[in-house]
Every structure is written in C-alpha cells, then in structure tokens.
C-alpha positions in Angstrom: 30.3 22.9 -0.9 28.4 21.0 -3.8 26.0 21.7 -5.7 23.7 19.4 -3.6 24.4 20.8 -0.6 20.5 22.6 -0.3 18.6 20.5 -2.8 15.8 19.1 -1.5 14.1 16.5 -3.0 9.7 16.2 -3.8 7.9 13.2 -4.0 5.0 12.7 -4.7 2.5 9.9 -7.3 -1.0 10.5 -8.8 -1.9 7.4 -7.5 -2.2 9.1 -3.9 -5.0 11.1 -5.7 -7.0 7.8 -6.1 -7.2 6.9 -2.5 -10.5 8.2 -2.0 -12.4 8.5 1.6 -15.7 9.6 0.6 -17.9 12.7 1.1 -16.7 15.2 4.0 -14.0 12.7 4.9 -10.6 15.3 6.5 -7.9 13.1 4.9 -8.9 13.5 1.5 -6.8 13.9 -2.4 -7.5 17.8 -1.8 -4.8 18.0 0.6 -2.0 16.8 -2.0 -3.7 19.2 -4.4 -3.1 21.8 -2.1 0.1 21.6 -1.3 1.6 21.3 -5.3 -0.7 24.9 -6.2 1.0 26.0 -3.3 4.5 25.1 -4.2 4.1 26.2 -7.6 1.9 29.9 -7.0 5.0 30.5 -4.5 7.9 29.6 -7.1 9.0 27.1 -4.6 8.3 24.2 -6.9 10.8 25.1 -9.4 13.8 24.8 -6.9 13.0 21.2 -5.8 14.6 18.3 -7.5 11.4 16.4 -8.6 12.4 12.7 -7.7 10.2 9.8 -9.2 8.6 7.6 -7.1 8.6 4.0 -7.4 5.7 1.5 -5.9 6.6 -0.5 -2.8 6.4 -4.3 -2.9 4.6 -6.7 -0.5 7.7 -7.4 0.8 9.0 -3.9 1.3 5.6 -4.0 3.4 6.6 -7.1 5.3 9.6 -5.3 6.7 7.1 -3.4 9.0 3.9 -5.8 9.2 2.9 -8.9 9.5 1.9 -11.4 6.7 -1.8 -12.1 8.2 -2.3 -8.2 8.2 -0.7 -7.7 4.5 -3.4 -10.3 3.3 -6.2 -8.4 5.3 -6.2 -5.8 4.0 -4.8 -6.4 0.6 -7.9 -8.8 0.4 -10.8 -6.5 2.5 -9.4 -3.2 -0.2 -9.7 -5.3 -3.5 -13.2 -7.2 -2.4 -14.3 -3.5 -2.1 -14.8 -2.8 1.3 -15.3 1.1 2.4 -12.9 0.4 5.5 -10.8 -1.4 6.9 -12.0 -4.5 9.7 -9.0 -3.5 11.5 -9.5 0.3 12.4 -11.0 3.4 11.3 -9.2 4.1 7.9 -11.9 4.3 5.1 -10.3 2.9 2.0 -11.6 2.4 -2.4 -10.3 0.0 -4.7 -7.6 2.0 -5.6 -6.1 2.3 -1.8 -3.9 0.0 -2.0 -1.7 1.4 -5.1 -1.7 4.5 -3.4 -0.8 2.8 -0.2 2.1 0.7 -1.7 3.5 4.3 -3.9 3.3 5.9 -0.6 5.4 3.7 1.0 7.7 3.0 -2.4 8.1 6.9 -2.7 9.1 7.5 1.0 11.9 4.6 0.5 12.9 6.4 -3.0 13.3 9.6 -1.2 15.2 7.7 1.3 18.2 6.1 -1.4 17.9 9.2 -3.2 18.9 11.1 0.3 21.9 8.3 0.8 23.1 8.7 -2.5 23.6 12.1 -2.4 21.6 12.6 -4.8 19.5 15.2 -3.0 20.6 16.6 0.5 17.0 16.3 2.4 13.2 15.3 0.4 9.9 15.8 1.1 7.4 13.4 0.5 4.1 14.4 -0.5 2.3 11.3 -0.3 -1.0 9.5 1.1 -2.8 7.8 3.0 -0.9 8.6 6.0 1.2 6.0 8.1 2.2 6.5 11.5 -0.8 5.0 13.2 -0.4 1.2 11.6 0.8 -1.2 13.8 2.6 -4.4 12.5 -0.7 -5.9 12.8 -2.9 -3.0 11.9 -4.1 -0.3 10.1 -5.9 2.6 11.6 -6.3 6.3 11.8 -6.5 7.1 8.2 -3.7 5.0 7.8 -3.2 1.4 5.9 0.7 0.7 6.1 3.4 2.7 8.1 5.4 5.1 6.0 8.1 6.1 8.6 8.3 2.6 9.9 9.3 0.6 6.7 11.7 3.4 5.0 13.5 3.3 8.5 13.7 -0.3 7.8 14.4 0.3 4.6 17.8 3.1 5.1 18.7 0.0 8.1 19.1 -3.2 5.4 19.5 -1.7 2.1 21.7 1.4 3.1 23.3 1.0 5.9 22.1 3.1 8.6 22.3 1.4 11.5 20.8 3.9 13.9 17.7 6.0 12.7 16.0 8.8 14.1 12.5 9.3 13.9 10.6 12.7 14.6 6.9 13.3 15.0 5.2 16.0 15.6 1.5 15.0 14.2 -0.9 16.3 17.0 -1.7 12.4 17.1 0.6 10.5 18.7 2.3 7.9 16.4 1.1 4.5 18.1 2.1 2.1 15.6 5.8 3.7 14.6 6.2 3.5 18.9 4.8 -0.2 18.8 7.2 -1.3 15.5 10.3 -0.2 17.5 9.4 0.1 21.1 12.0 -3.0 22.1 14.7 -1.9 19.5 17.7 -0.2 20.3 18.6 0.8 16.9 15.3 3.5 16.2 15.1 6.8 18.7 11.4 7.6 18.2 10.6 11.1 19.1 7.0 12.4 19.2 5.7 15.6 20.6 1.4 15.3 20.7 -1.2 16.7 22.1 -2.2 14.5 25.0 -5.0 12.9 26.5 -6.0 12.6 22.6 -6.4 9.9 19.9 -5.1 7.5 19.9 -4.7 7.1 23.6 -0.8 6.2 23.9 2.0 9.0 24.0 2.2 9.4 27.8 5.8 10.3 28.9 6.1 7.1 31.0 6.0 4.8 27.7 9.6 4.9 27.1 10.5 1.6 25.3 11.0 -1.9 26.8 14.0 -4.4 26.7 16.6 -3.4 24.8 14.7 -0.4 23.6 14.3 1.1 27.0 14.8 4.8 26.8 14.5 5.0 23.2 10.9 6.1 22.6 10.8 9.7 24.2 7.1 11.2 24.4 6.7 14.8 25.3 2.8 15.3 25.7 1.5 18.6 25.3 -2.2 19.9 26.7 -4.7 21.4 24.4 -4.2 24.8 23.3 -0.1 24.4 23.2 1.3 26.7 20.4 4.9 27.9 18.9 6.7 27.8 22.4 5.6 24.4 23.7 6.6 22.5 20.8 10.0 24.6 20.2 10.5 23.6 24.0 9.6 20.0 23.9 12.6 20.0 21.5 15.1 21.8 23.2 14.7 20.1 26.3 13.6 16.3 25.7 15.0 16.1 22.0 17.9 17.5 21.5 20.0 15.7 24.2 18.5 12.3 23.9 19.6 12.9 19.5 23.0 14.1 21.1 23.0 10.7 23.2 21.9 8.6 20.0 23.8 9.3 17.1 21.5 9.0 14.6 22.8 7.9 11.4 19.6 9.0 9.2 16.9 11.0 10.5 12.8 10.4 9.3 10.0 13.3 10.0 6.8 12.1 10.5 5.6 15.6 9.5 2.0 16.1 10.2 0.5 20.0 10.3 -2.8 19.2 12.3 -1.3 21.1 15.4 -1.9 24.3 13.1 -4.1 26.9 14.8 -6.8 26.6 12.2 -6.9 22.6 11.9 -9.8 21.9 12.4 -9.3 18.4 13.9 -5.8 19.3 16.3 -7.0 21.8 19.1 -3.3 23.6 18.8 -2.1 26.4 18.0 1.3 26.1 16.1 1.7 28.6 13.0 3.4 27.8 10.2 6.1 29.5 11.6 6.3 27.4 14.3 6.7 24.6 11.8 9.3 26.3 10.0 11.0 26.5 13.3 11.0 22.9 14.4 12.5 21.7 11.0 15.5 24.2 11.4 15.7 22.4 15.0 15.6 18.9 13.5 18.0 19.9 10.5 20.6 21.3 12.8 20.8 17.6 14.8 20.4 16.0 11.4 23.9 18.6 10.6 25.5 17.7 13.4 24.7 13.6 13.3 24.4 12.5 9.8 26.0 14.9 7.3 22.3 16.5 6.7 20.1 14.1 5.8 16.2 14.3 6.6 13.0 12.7 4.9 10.3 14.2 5.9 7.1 12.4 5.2 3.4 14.4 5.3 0.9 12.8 8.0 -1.5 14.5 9.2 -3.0 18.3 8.4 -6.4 18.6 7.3 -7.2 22.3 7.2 -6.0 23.0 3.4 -4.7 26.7 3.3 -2.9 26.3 6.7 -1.5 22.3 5.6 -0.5 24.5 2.4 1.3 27.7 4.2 3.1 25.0 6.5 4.5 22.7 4.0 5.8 26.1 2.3 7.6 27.0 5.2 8.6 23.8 6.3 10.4 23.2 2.6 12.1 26.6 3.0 13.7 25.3 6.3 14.5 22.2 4.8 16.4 24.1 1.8 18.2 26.5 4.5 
C-alpha cells in the first residue's frame, strides 16, 4: 500500500467567492464558505492534500462548447449583464474567472488523480456545471464542469472510457446532451423527476453510437436514503460492471438533502456518505480508485456542510 492510497485531494480558488448572484439568490459564495469552516471545525481539513488550482483556458472550454456560446457569454459577463441571454444563471463581472477556475480546478484535480498524486479529490468550486449545454448556459450554471474534465482525463490522459455519476436532485441536461451519441462517457444520473429541468425520464437512453449509455433512474418527490441507495444497486452497478470505466467523475450535488430547501427529498448525509462508498467500490474495482467528485448543487448551508463532511470521509475510506 502507499502512502497515497487514502489521500484525497481539495480544490478549491477564491475566485469562486467572486461569482456573485445577488440578494436571496440559493447558489451563492456562502455555500463554499460553509463547507471549508466545516472541514476545518471537524479536523477534516488537515488530512486533505490541498491541491492548487489552475484557471481553464478558452480552449479547455471549447472541448465542451461551442465557439458562438464561449463568445456569448464571455462578451454578455464582461459588458456587465446580471444574467445570462441563454438561461437562468445570474452572473457579475467577476463570473467568468470564477467560471474558467472552476473548470481549470476540476481538470487539475483530474491530472493530479492520474498522476497518483492523490488517490480520489474533491472539488470545491462554483458556479455549478452540469446544466450547460454545448450551446448553453443555464441553471446556475455558465460552463460544464463534469463535461470538459471528462474531456479533459480522455485527450490529455488517456482515459478512454469515463464514467460520470450524478446525483444532483436536478437532472444533469447538458452533461446528457454533450455525450448522449458517444460511446466512450456512461452518464449516470439519479433525479427527482417530473422536475427542472424537464429531461431525465428513463426512456432517454442515448442515441447512435451512444445508445444505452445515458442511464436515468427518476425518483418521485419525497424519495430518501433507500431510493437513491437502490437506484444504484440496481440500474448502476451493472451497467459500470458492463462499461469499464477507466476514470470515474461525481457530479456531486447535496440538494436531495431533507432540509434543502429547493430539492423536495429526503436523503441524509448519511445517505450521501453511502452512495460515495457505492461509487468508490466500482471506481476500486474499474480504475485502480480514482474518483473526482465535483460540488453542484446544495443550497441549504448546514445540511450542504454535514454532507460534504461525510461524503469526504467516504472518499478517504
């Protein structure tokens, strides 16, 4: 065993603090706040390996989105605007630093992970991703995360198959769109359902050479613990098995907690702790271990807090 074999790596950038949503606004620099007093008030944060971020360039972005929506909102951000033309994501003149160190830590994390540097990371980092599409943001989100570092682990490290796991309440649209004809990406996600966005019913299953490669498991309002721990068992674990995932990407968003108060779900921290030992253990059995996890959603502080903790722990087990 070496002495990486539990390290887990944190990522995170002040310039996520600057992307600023205005008054009342759930997705706000609070939540990032939250988290580190967490981390360090439980003595957690001394055990992480505290990995630097780097920022993302325009073409690290263009592995994911299209050139006409790079300029969009690259332009509507620095002329000022309080949101984006393309979808509900309220943006400052400092969103699209943070955007581009979101995205630049998530792909640090990522060659840190391949390197061996750390065994799994956590990446701490906003505004959220997995609801831009190539051509769009939306959703509190301005470029995908999940969707370019899976890129990312692909060309620069050699990962040829990639899983990706979500278990936001909100159903990832735009990762589903950026791979839902690709037959080297399994997206996972486990929602509530009818909800925002709209997509994530179980019949969307990927088209072309993707077919059978985006797996939805829809949940009804009010699922807790058990659903969620079941939706993996059952529709997860053997389409992972099937796949082979080289490298394996969280798209790990808390608003399913009980006390969220945007999700309607009752998962516990707990619960979360429990679905990362259940992604770790494919991640064990696929890809010698290795997991970035990436926060999306979670808006209620003290219950985003309690579940980061816990998920952290599991990713350090």
């Amino acid at each position: 065993m070496s002495a990486n074999d539990h390290s887990v790596g944190f990522v995170t950038h002040d310039a996520c603090l600057r992307h600023l949503t205005g008054p009342g606004h759930p997705e706000r620099p609070e939540r990032l706040v939250a988290i580190v007093e967490r981390l360090q008030d439980s003595g957690l944060w001394d055990s992480l390996t505290h990995t630097p971020a780097r920022q993302a360039s325009l073409a690290d972005i263009a592995l994911v989105h299209s050139q006409r929506y790079i300029q969009t909102a690259c332009h509507e951000i620095t002329q000022g605007r309080p949101a984006l033309s393309t979808g509900d994501t309220a943006v400052c003149p400092d969103s699209l630093a943070a955007a581009l160190w979101a995205v630049g830590g998530v792909m640090t994390a990522c060659d840190a992970v391949t390197a061996g540097e750390v065994r799994r990371a956590f990446c701490a980092v906003r505004p959220p991703g997995h609801h831009a599409t190539p051509d769009a943001g939306m959703g509190f989100c301005v470029f995908n995360n999940v969707a370019i570092a899976a890129r990312h682990v692909q060309q620069a490290r050699g990962a040829a198959k990639v899983l990706i796991v979500d278990w936001d309440v909100h159903h990832g649209n735009g990762t589903q769109d950026v791979f839902y004809d690709d037959a080297s990406v399994l997206y996972f996600s486990v929602h509530r359902w009818p909800f925002y966005p709209g997509s994530g019913a179980e019949a969307e299953t990927g088209t072309g050479d993707g077919e059978g490669l985006t797996v939805n498991a829809p949940l009804s309002v009010g699922a807790g613990d058990s659903h969620f721990r079941r939706a993996l068992e059952s529709v997860l674990l053997p389409a992972a098995r099937a796949f082979g995932p080289e490298f394996v990407l969280i798209s790990a968003g808390f608003d399913a907690h009980v006390d969220d108060p945007l999700g309607g779900m009752n998962v516990t921290p707990r619960g979360f702790g429990e679905l990362t030992q259940m992604v770790c253990e494919i991640a064990d059995n696929c890809c010698d271990g290795r997991v970035v996890s990436v926060l999306e959603g979670g808006y209620g502080l003290a219950g985003l807090a309690e579940s980061v903790e816990t998920h952290i722990r599991s990713l350090m087990a």
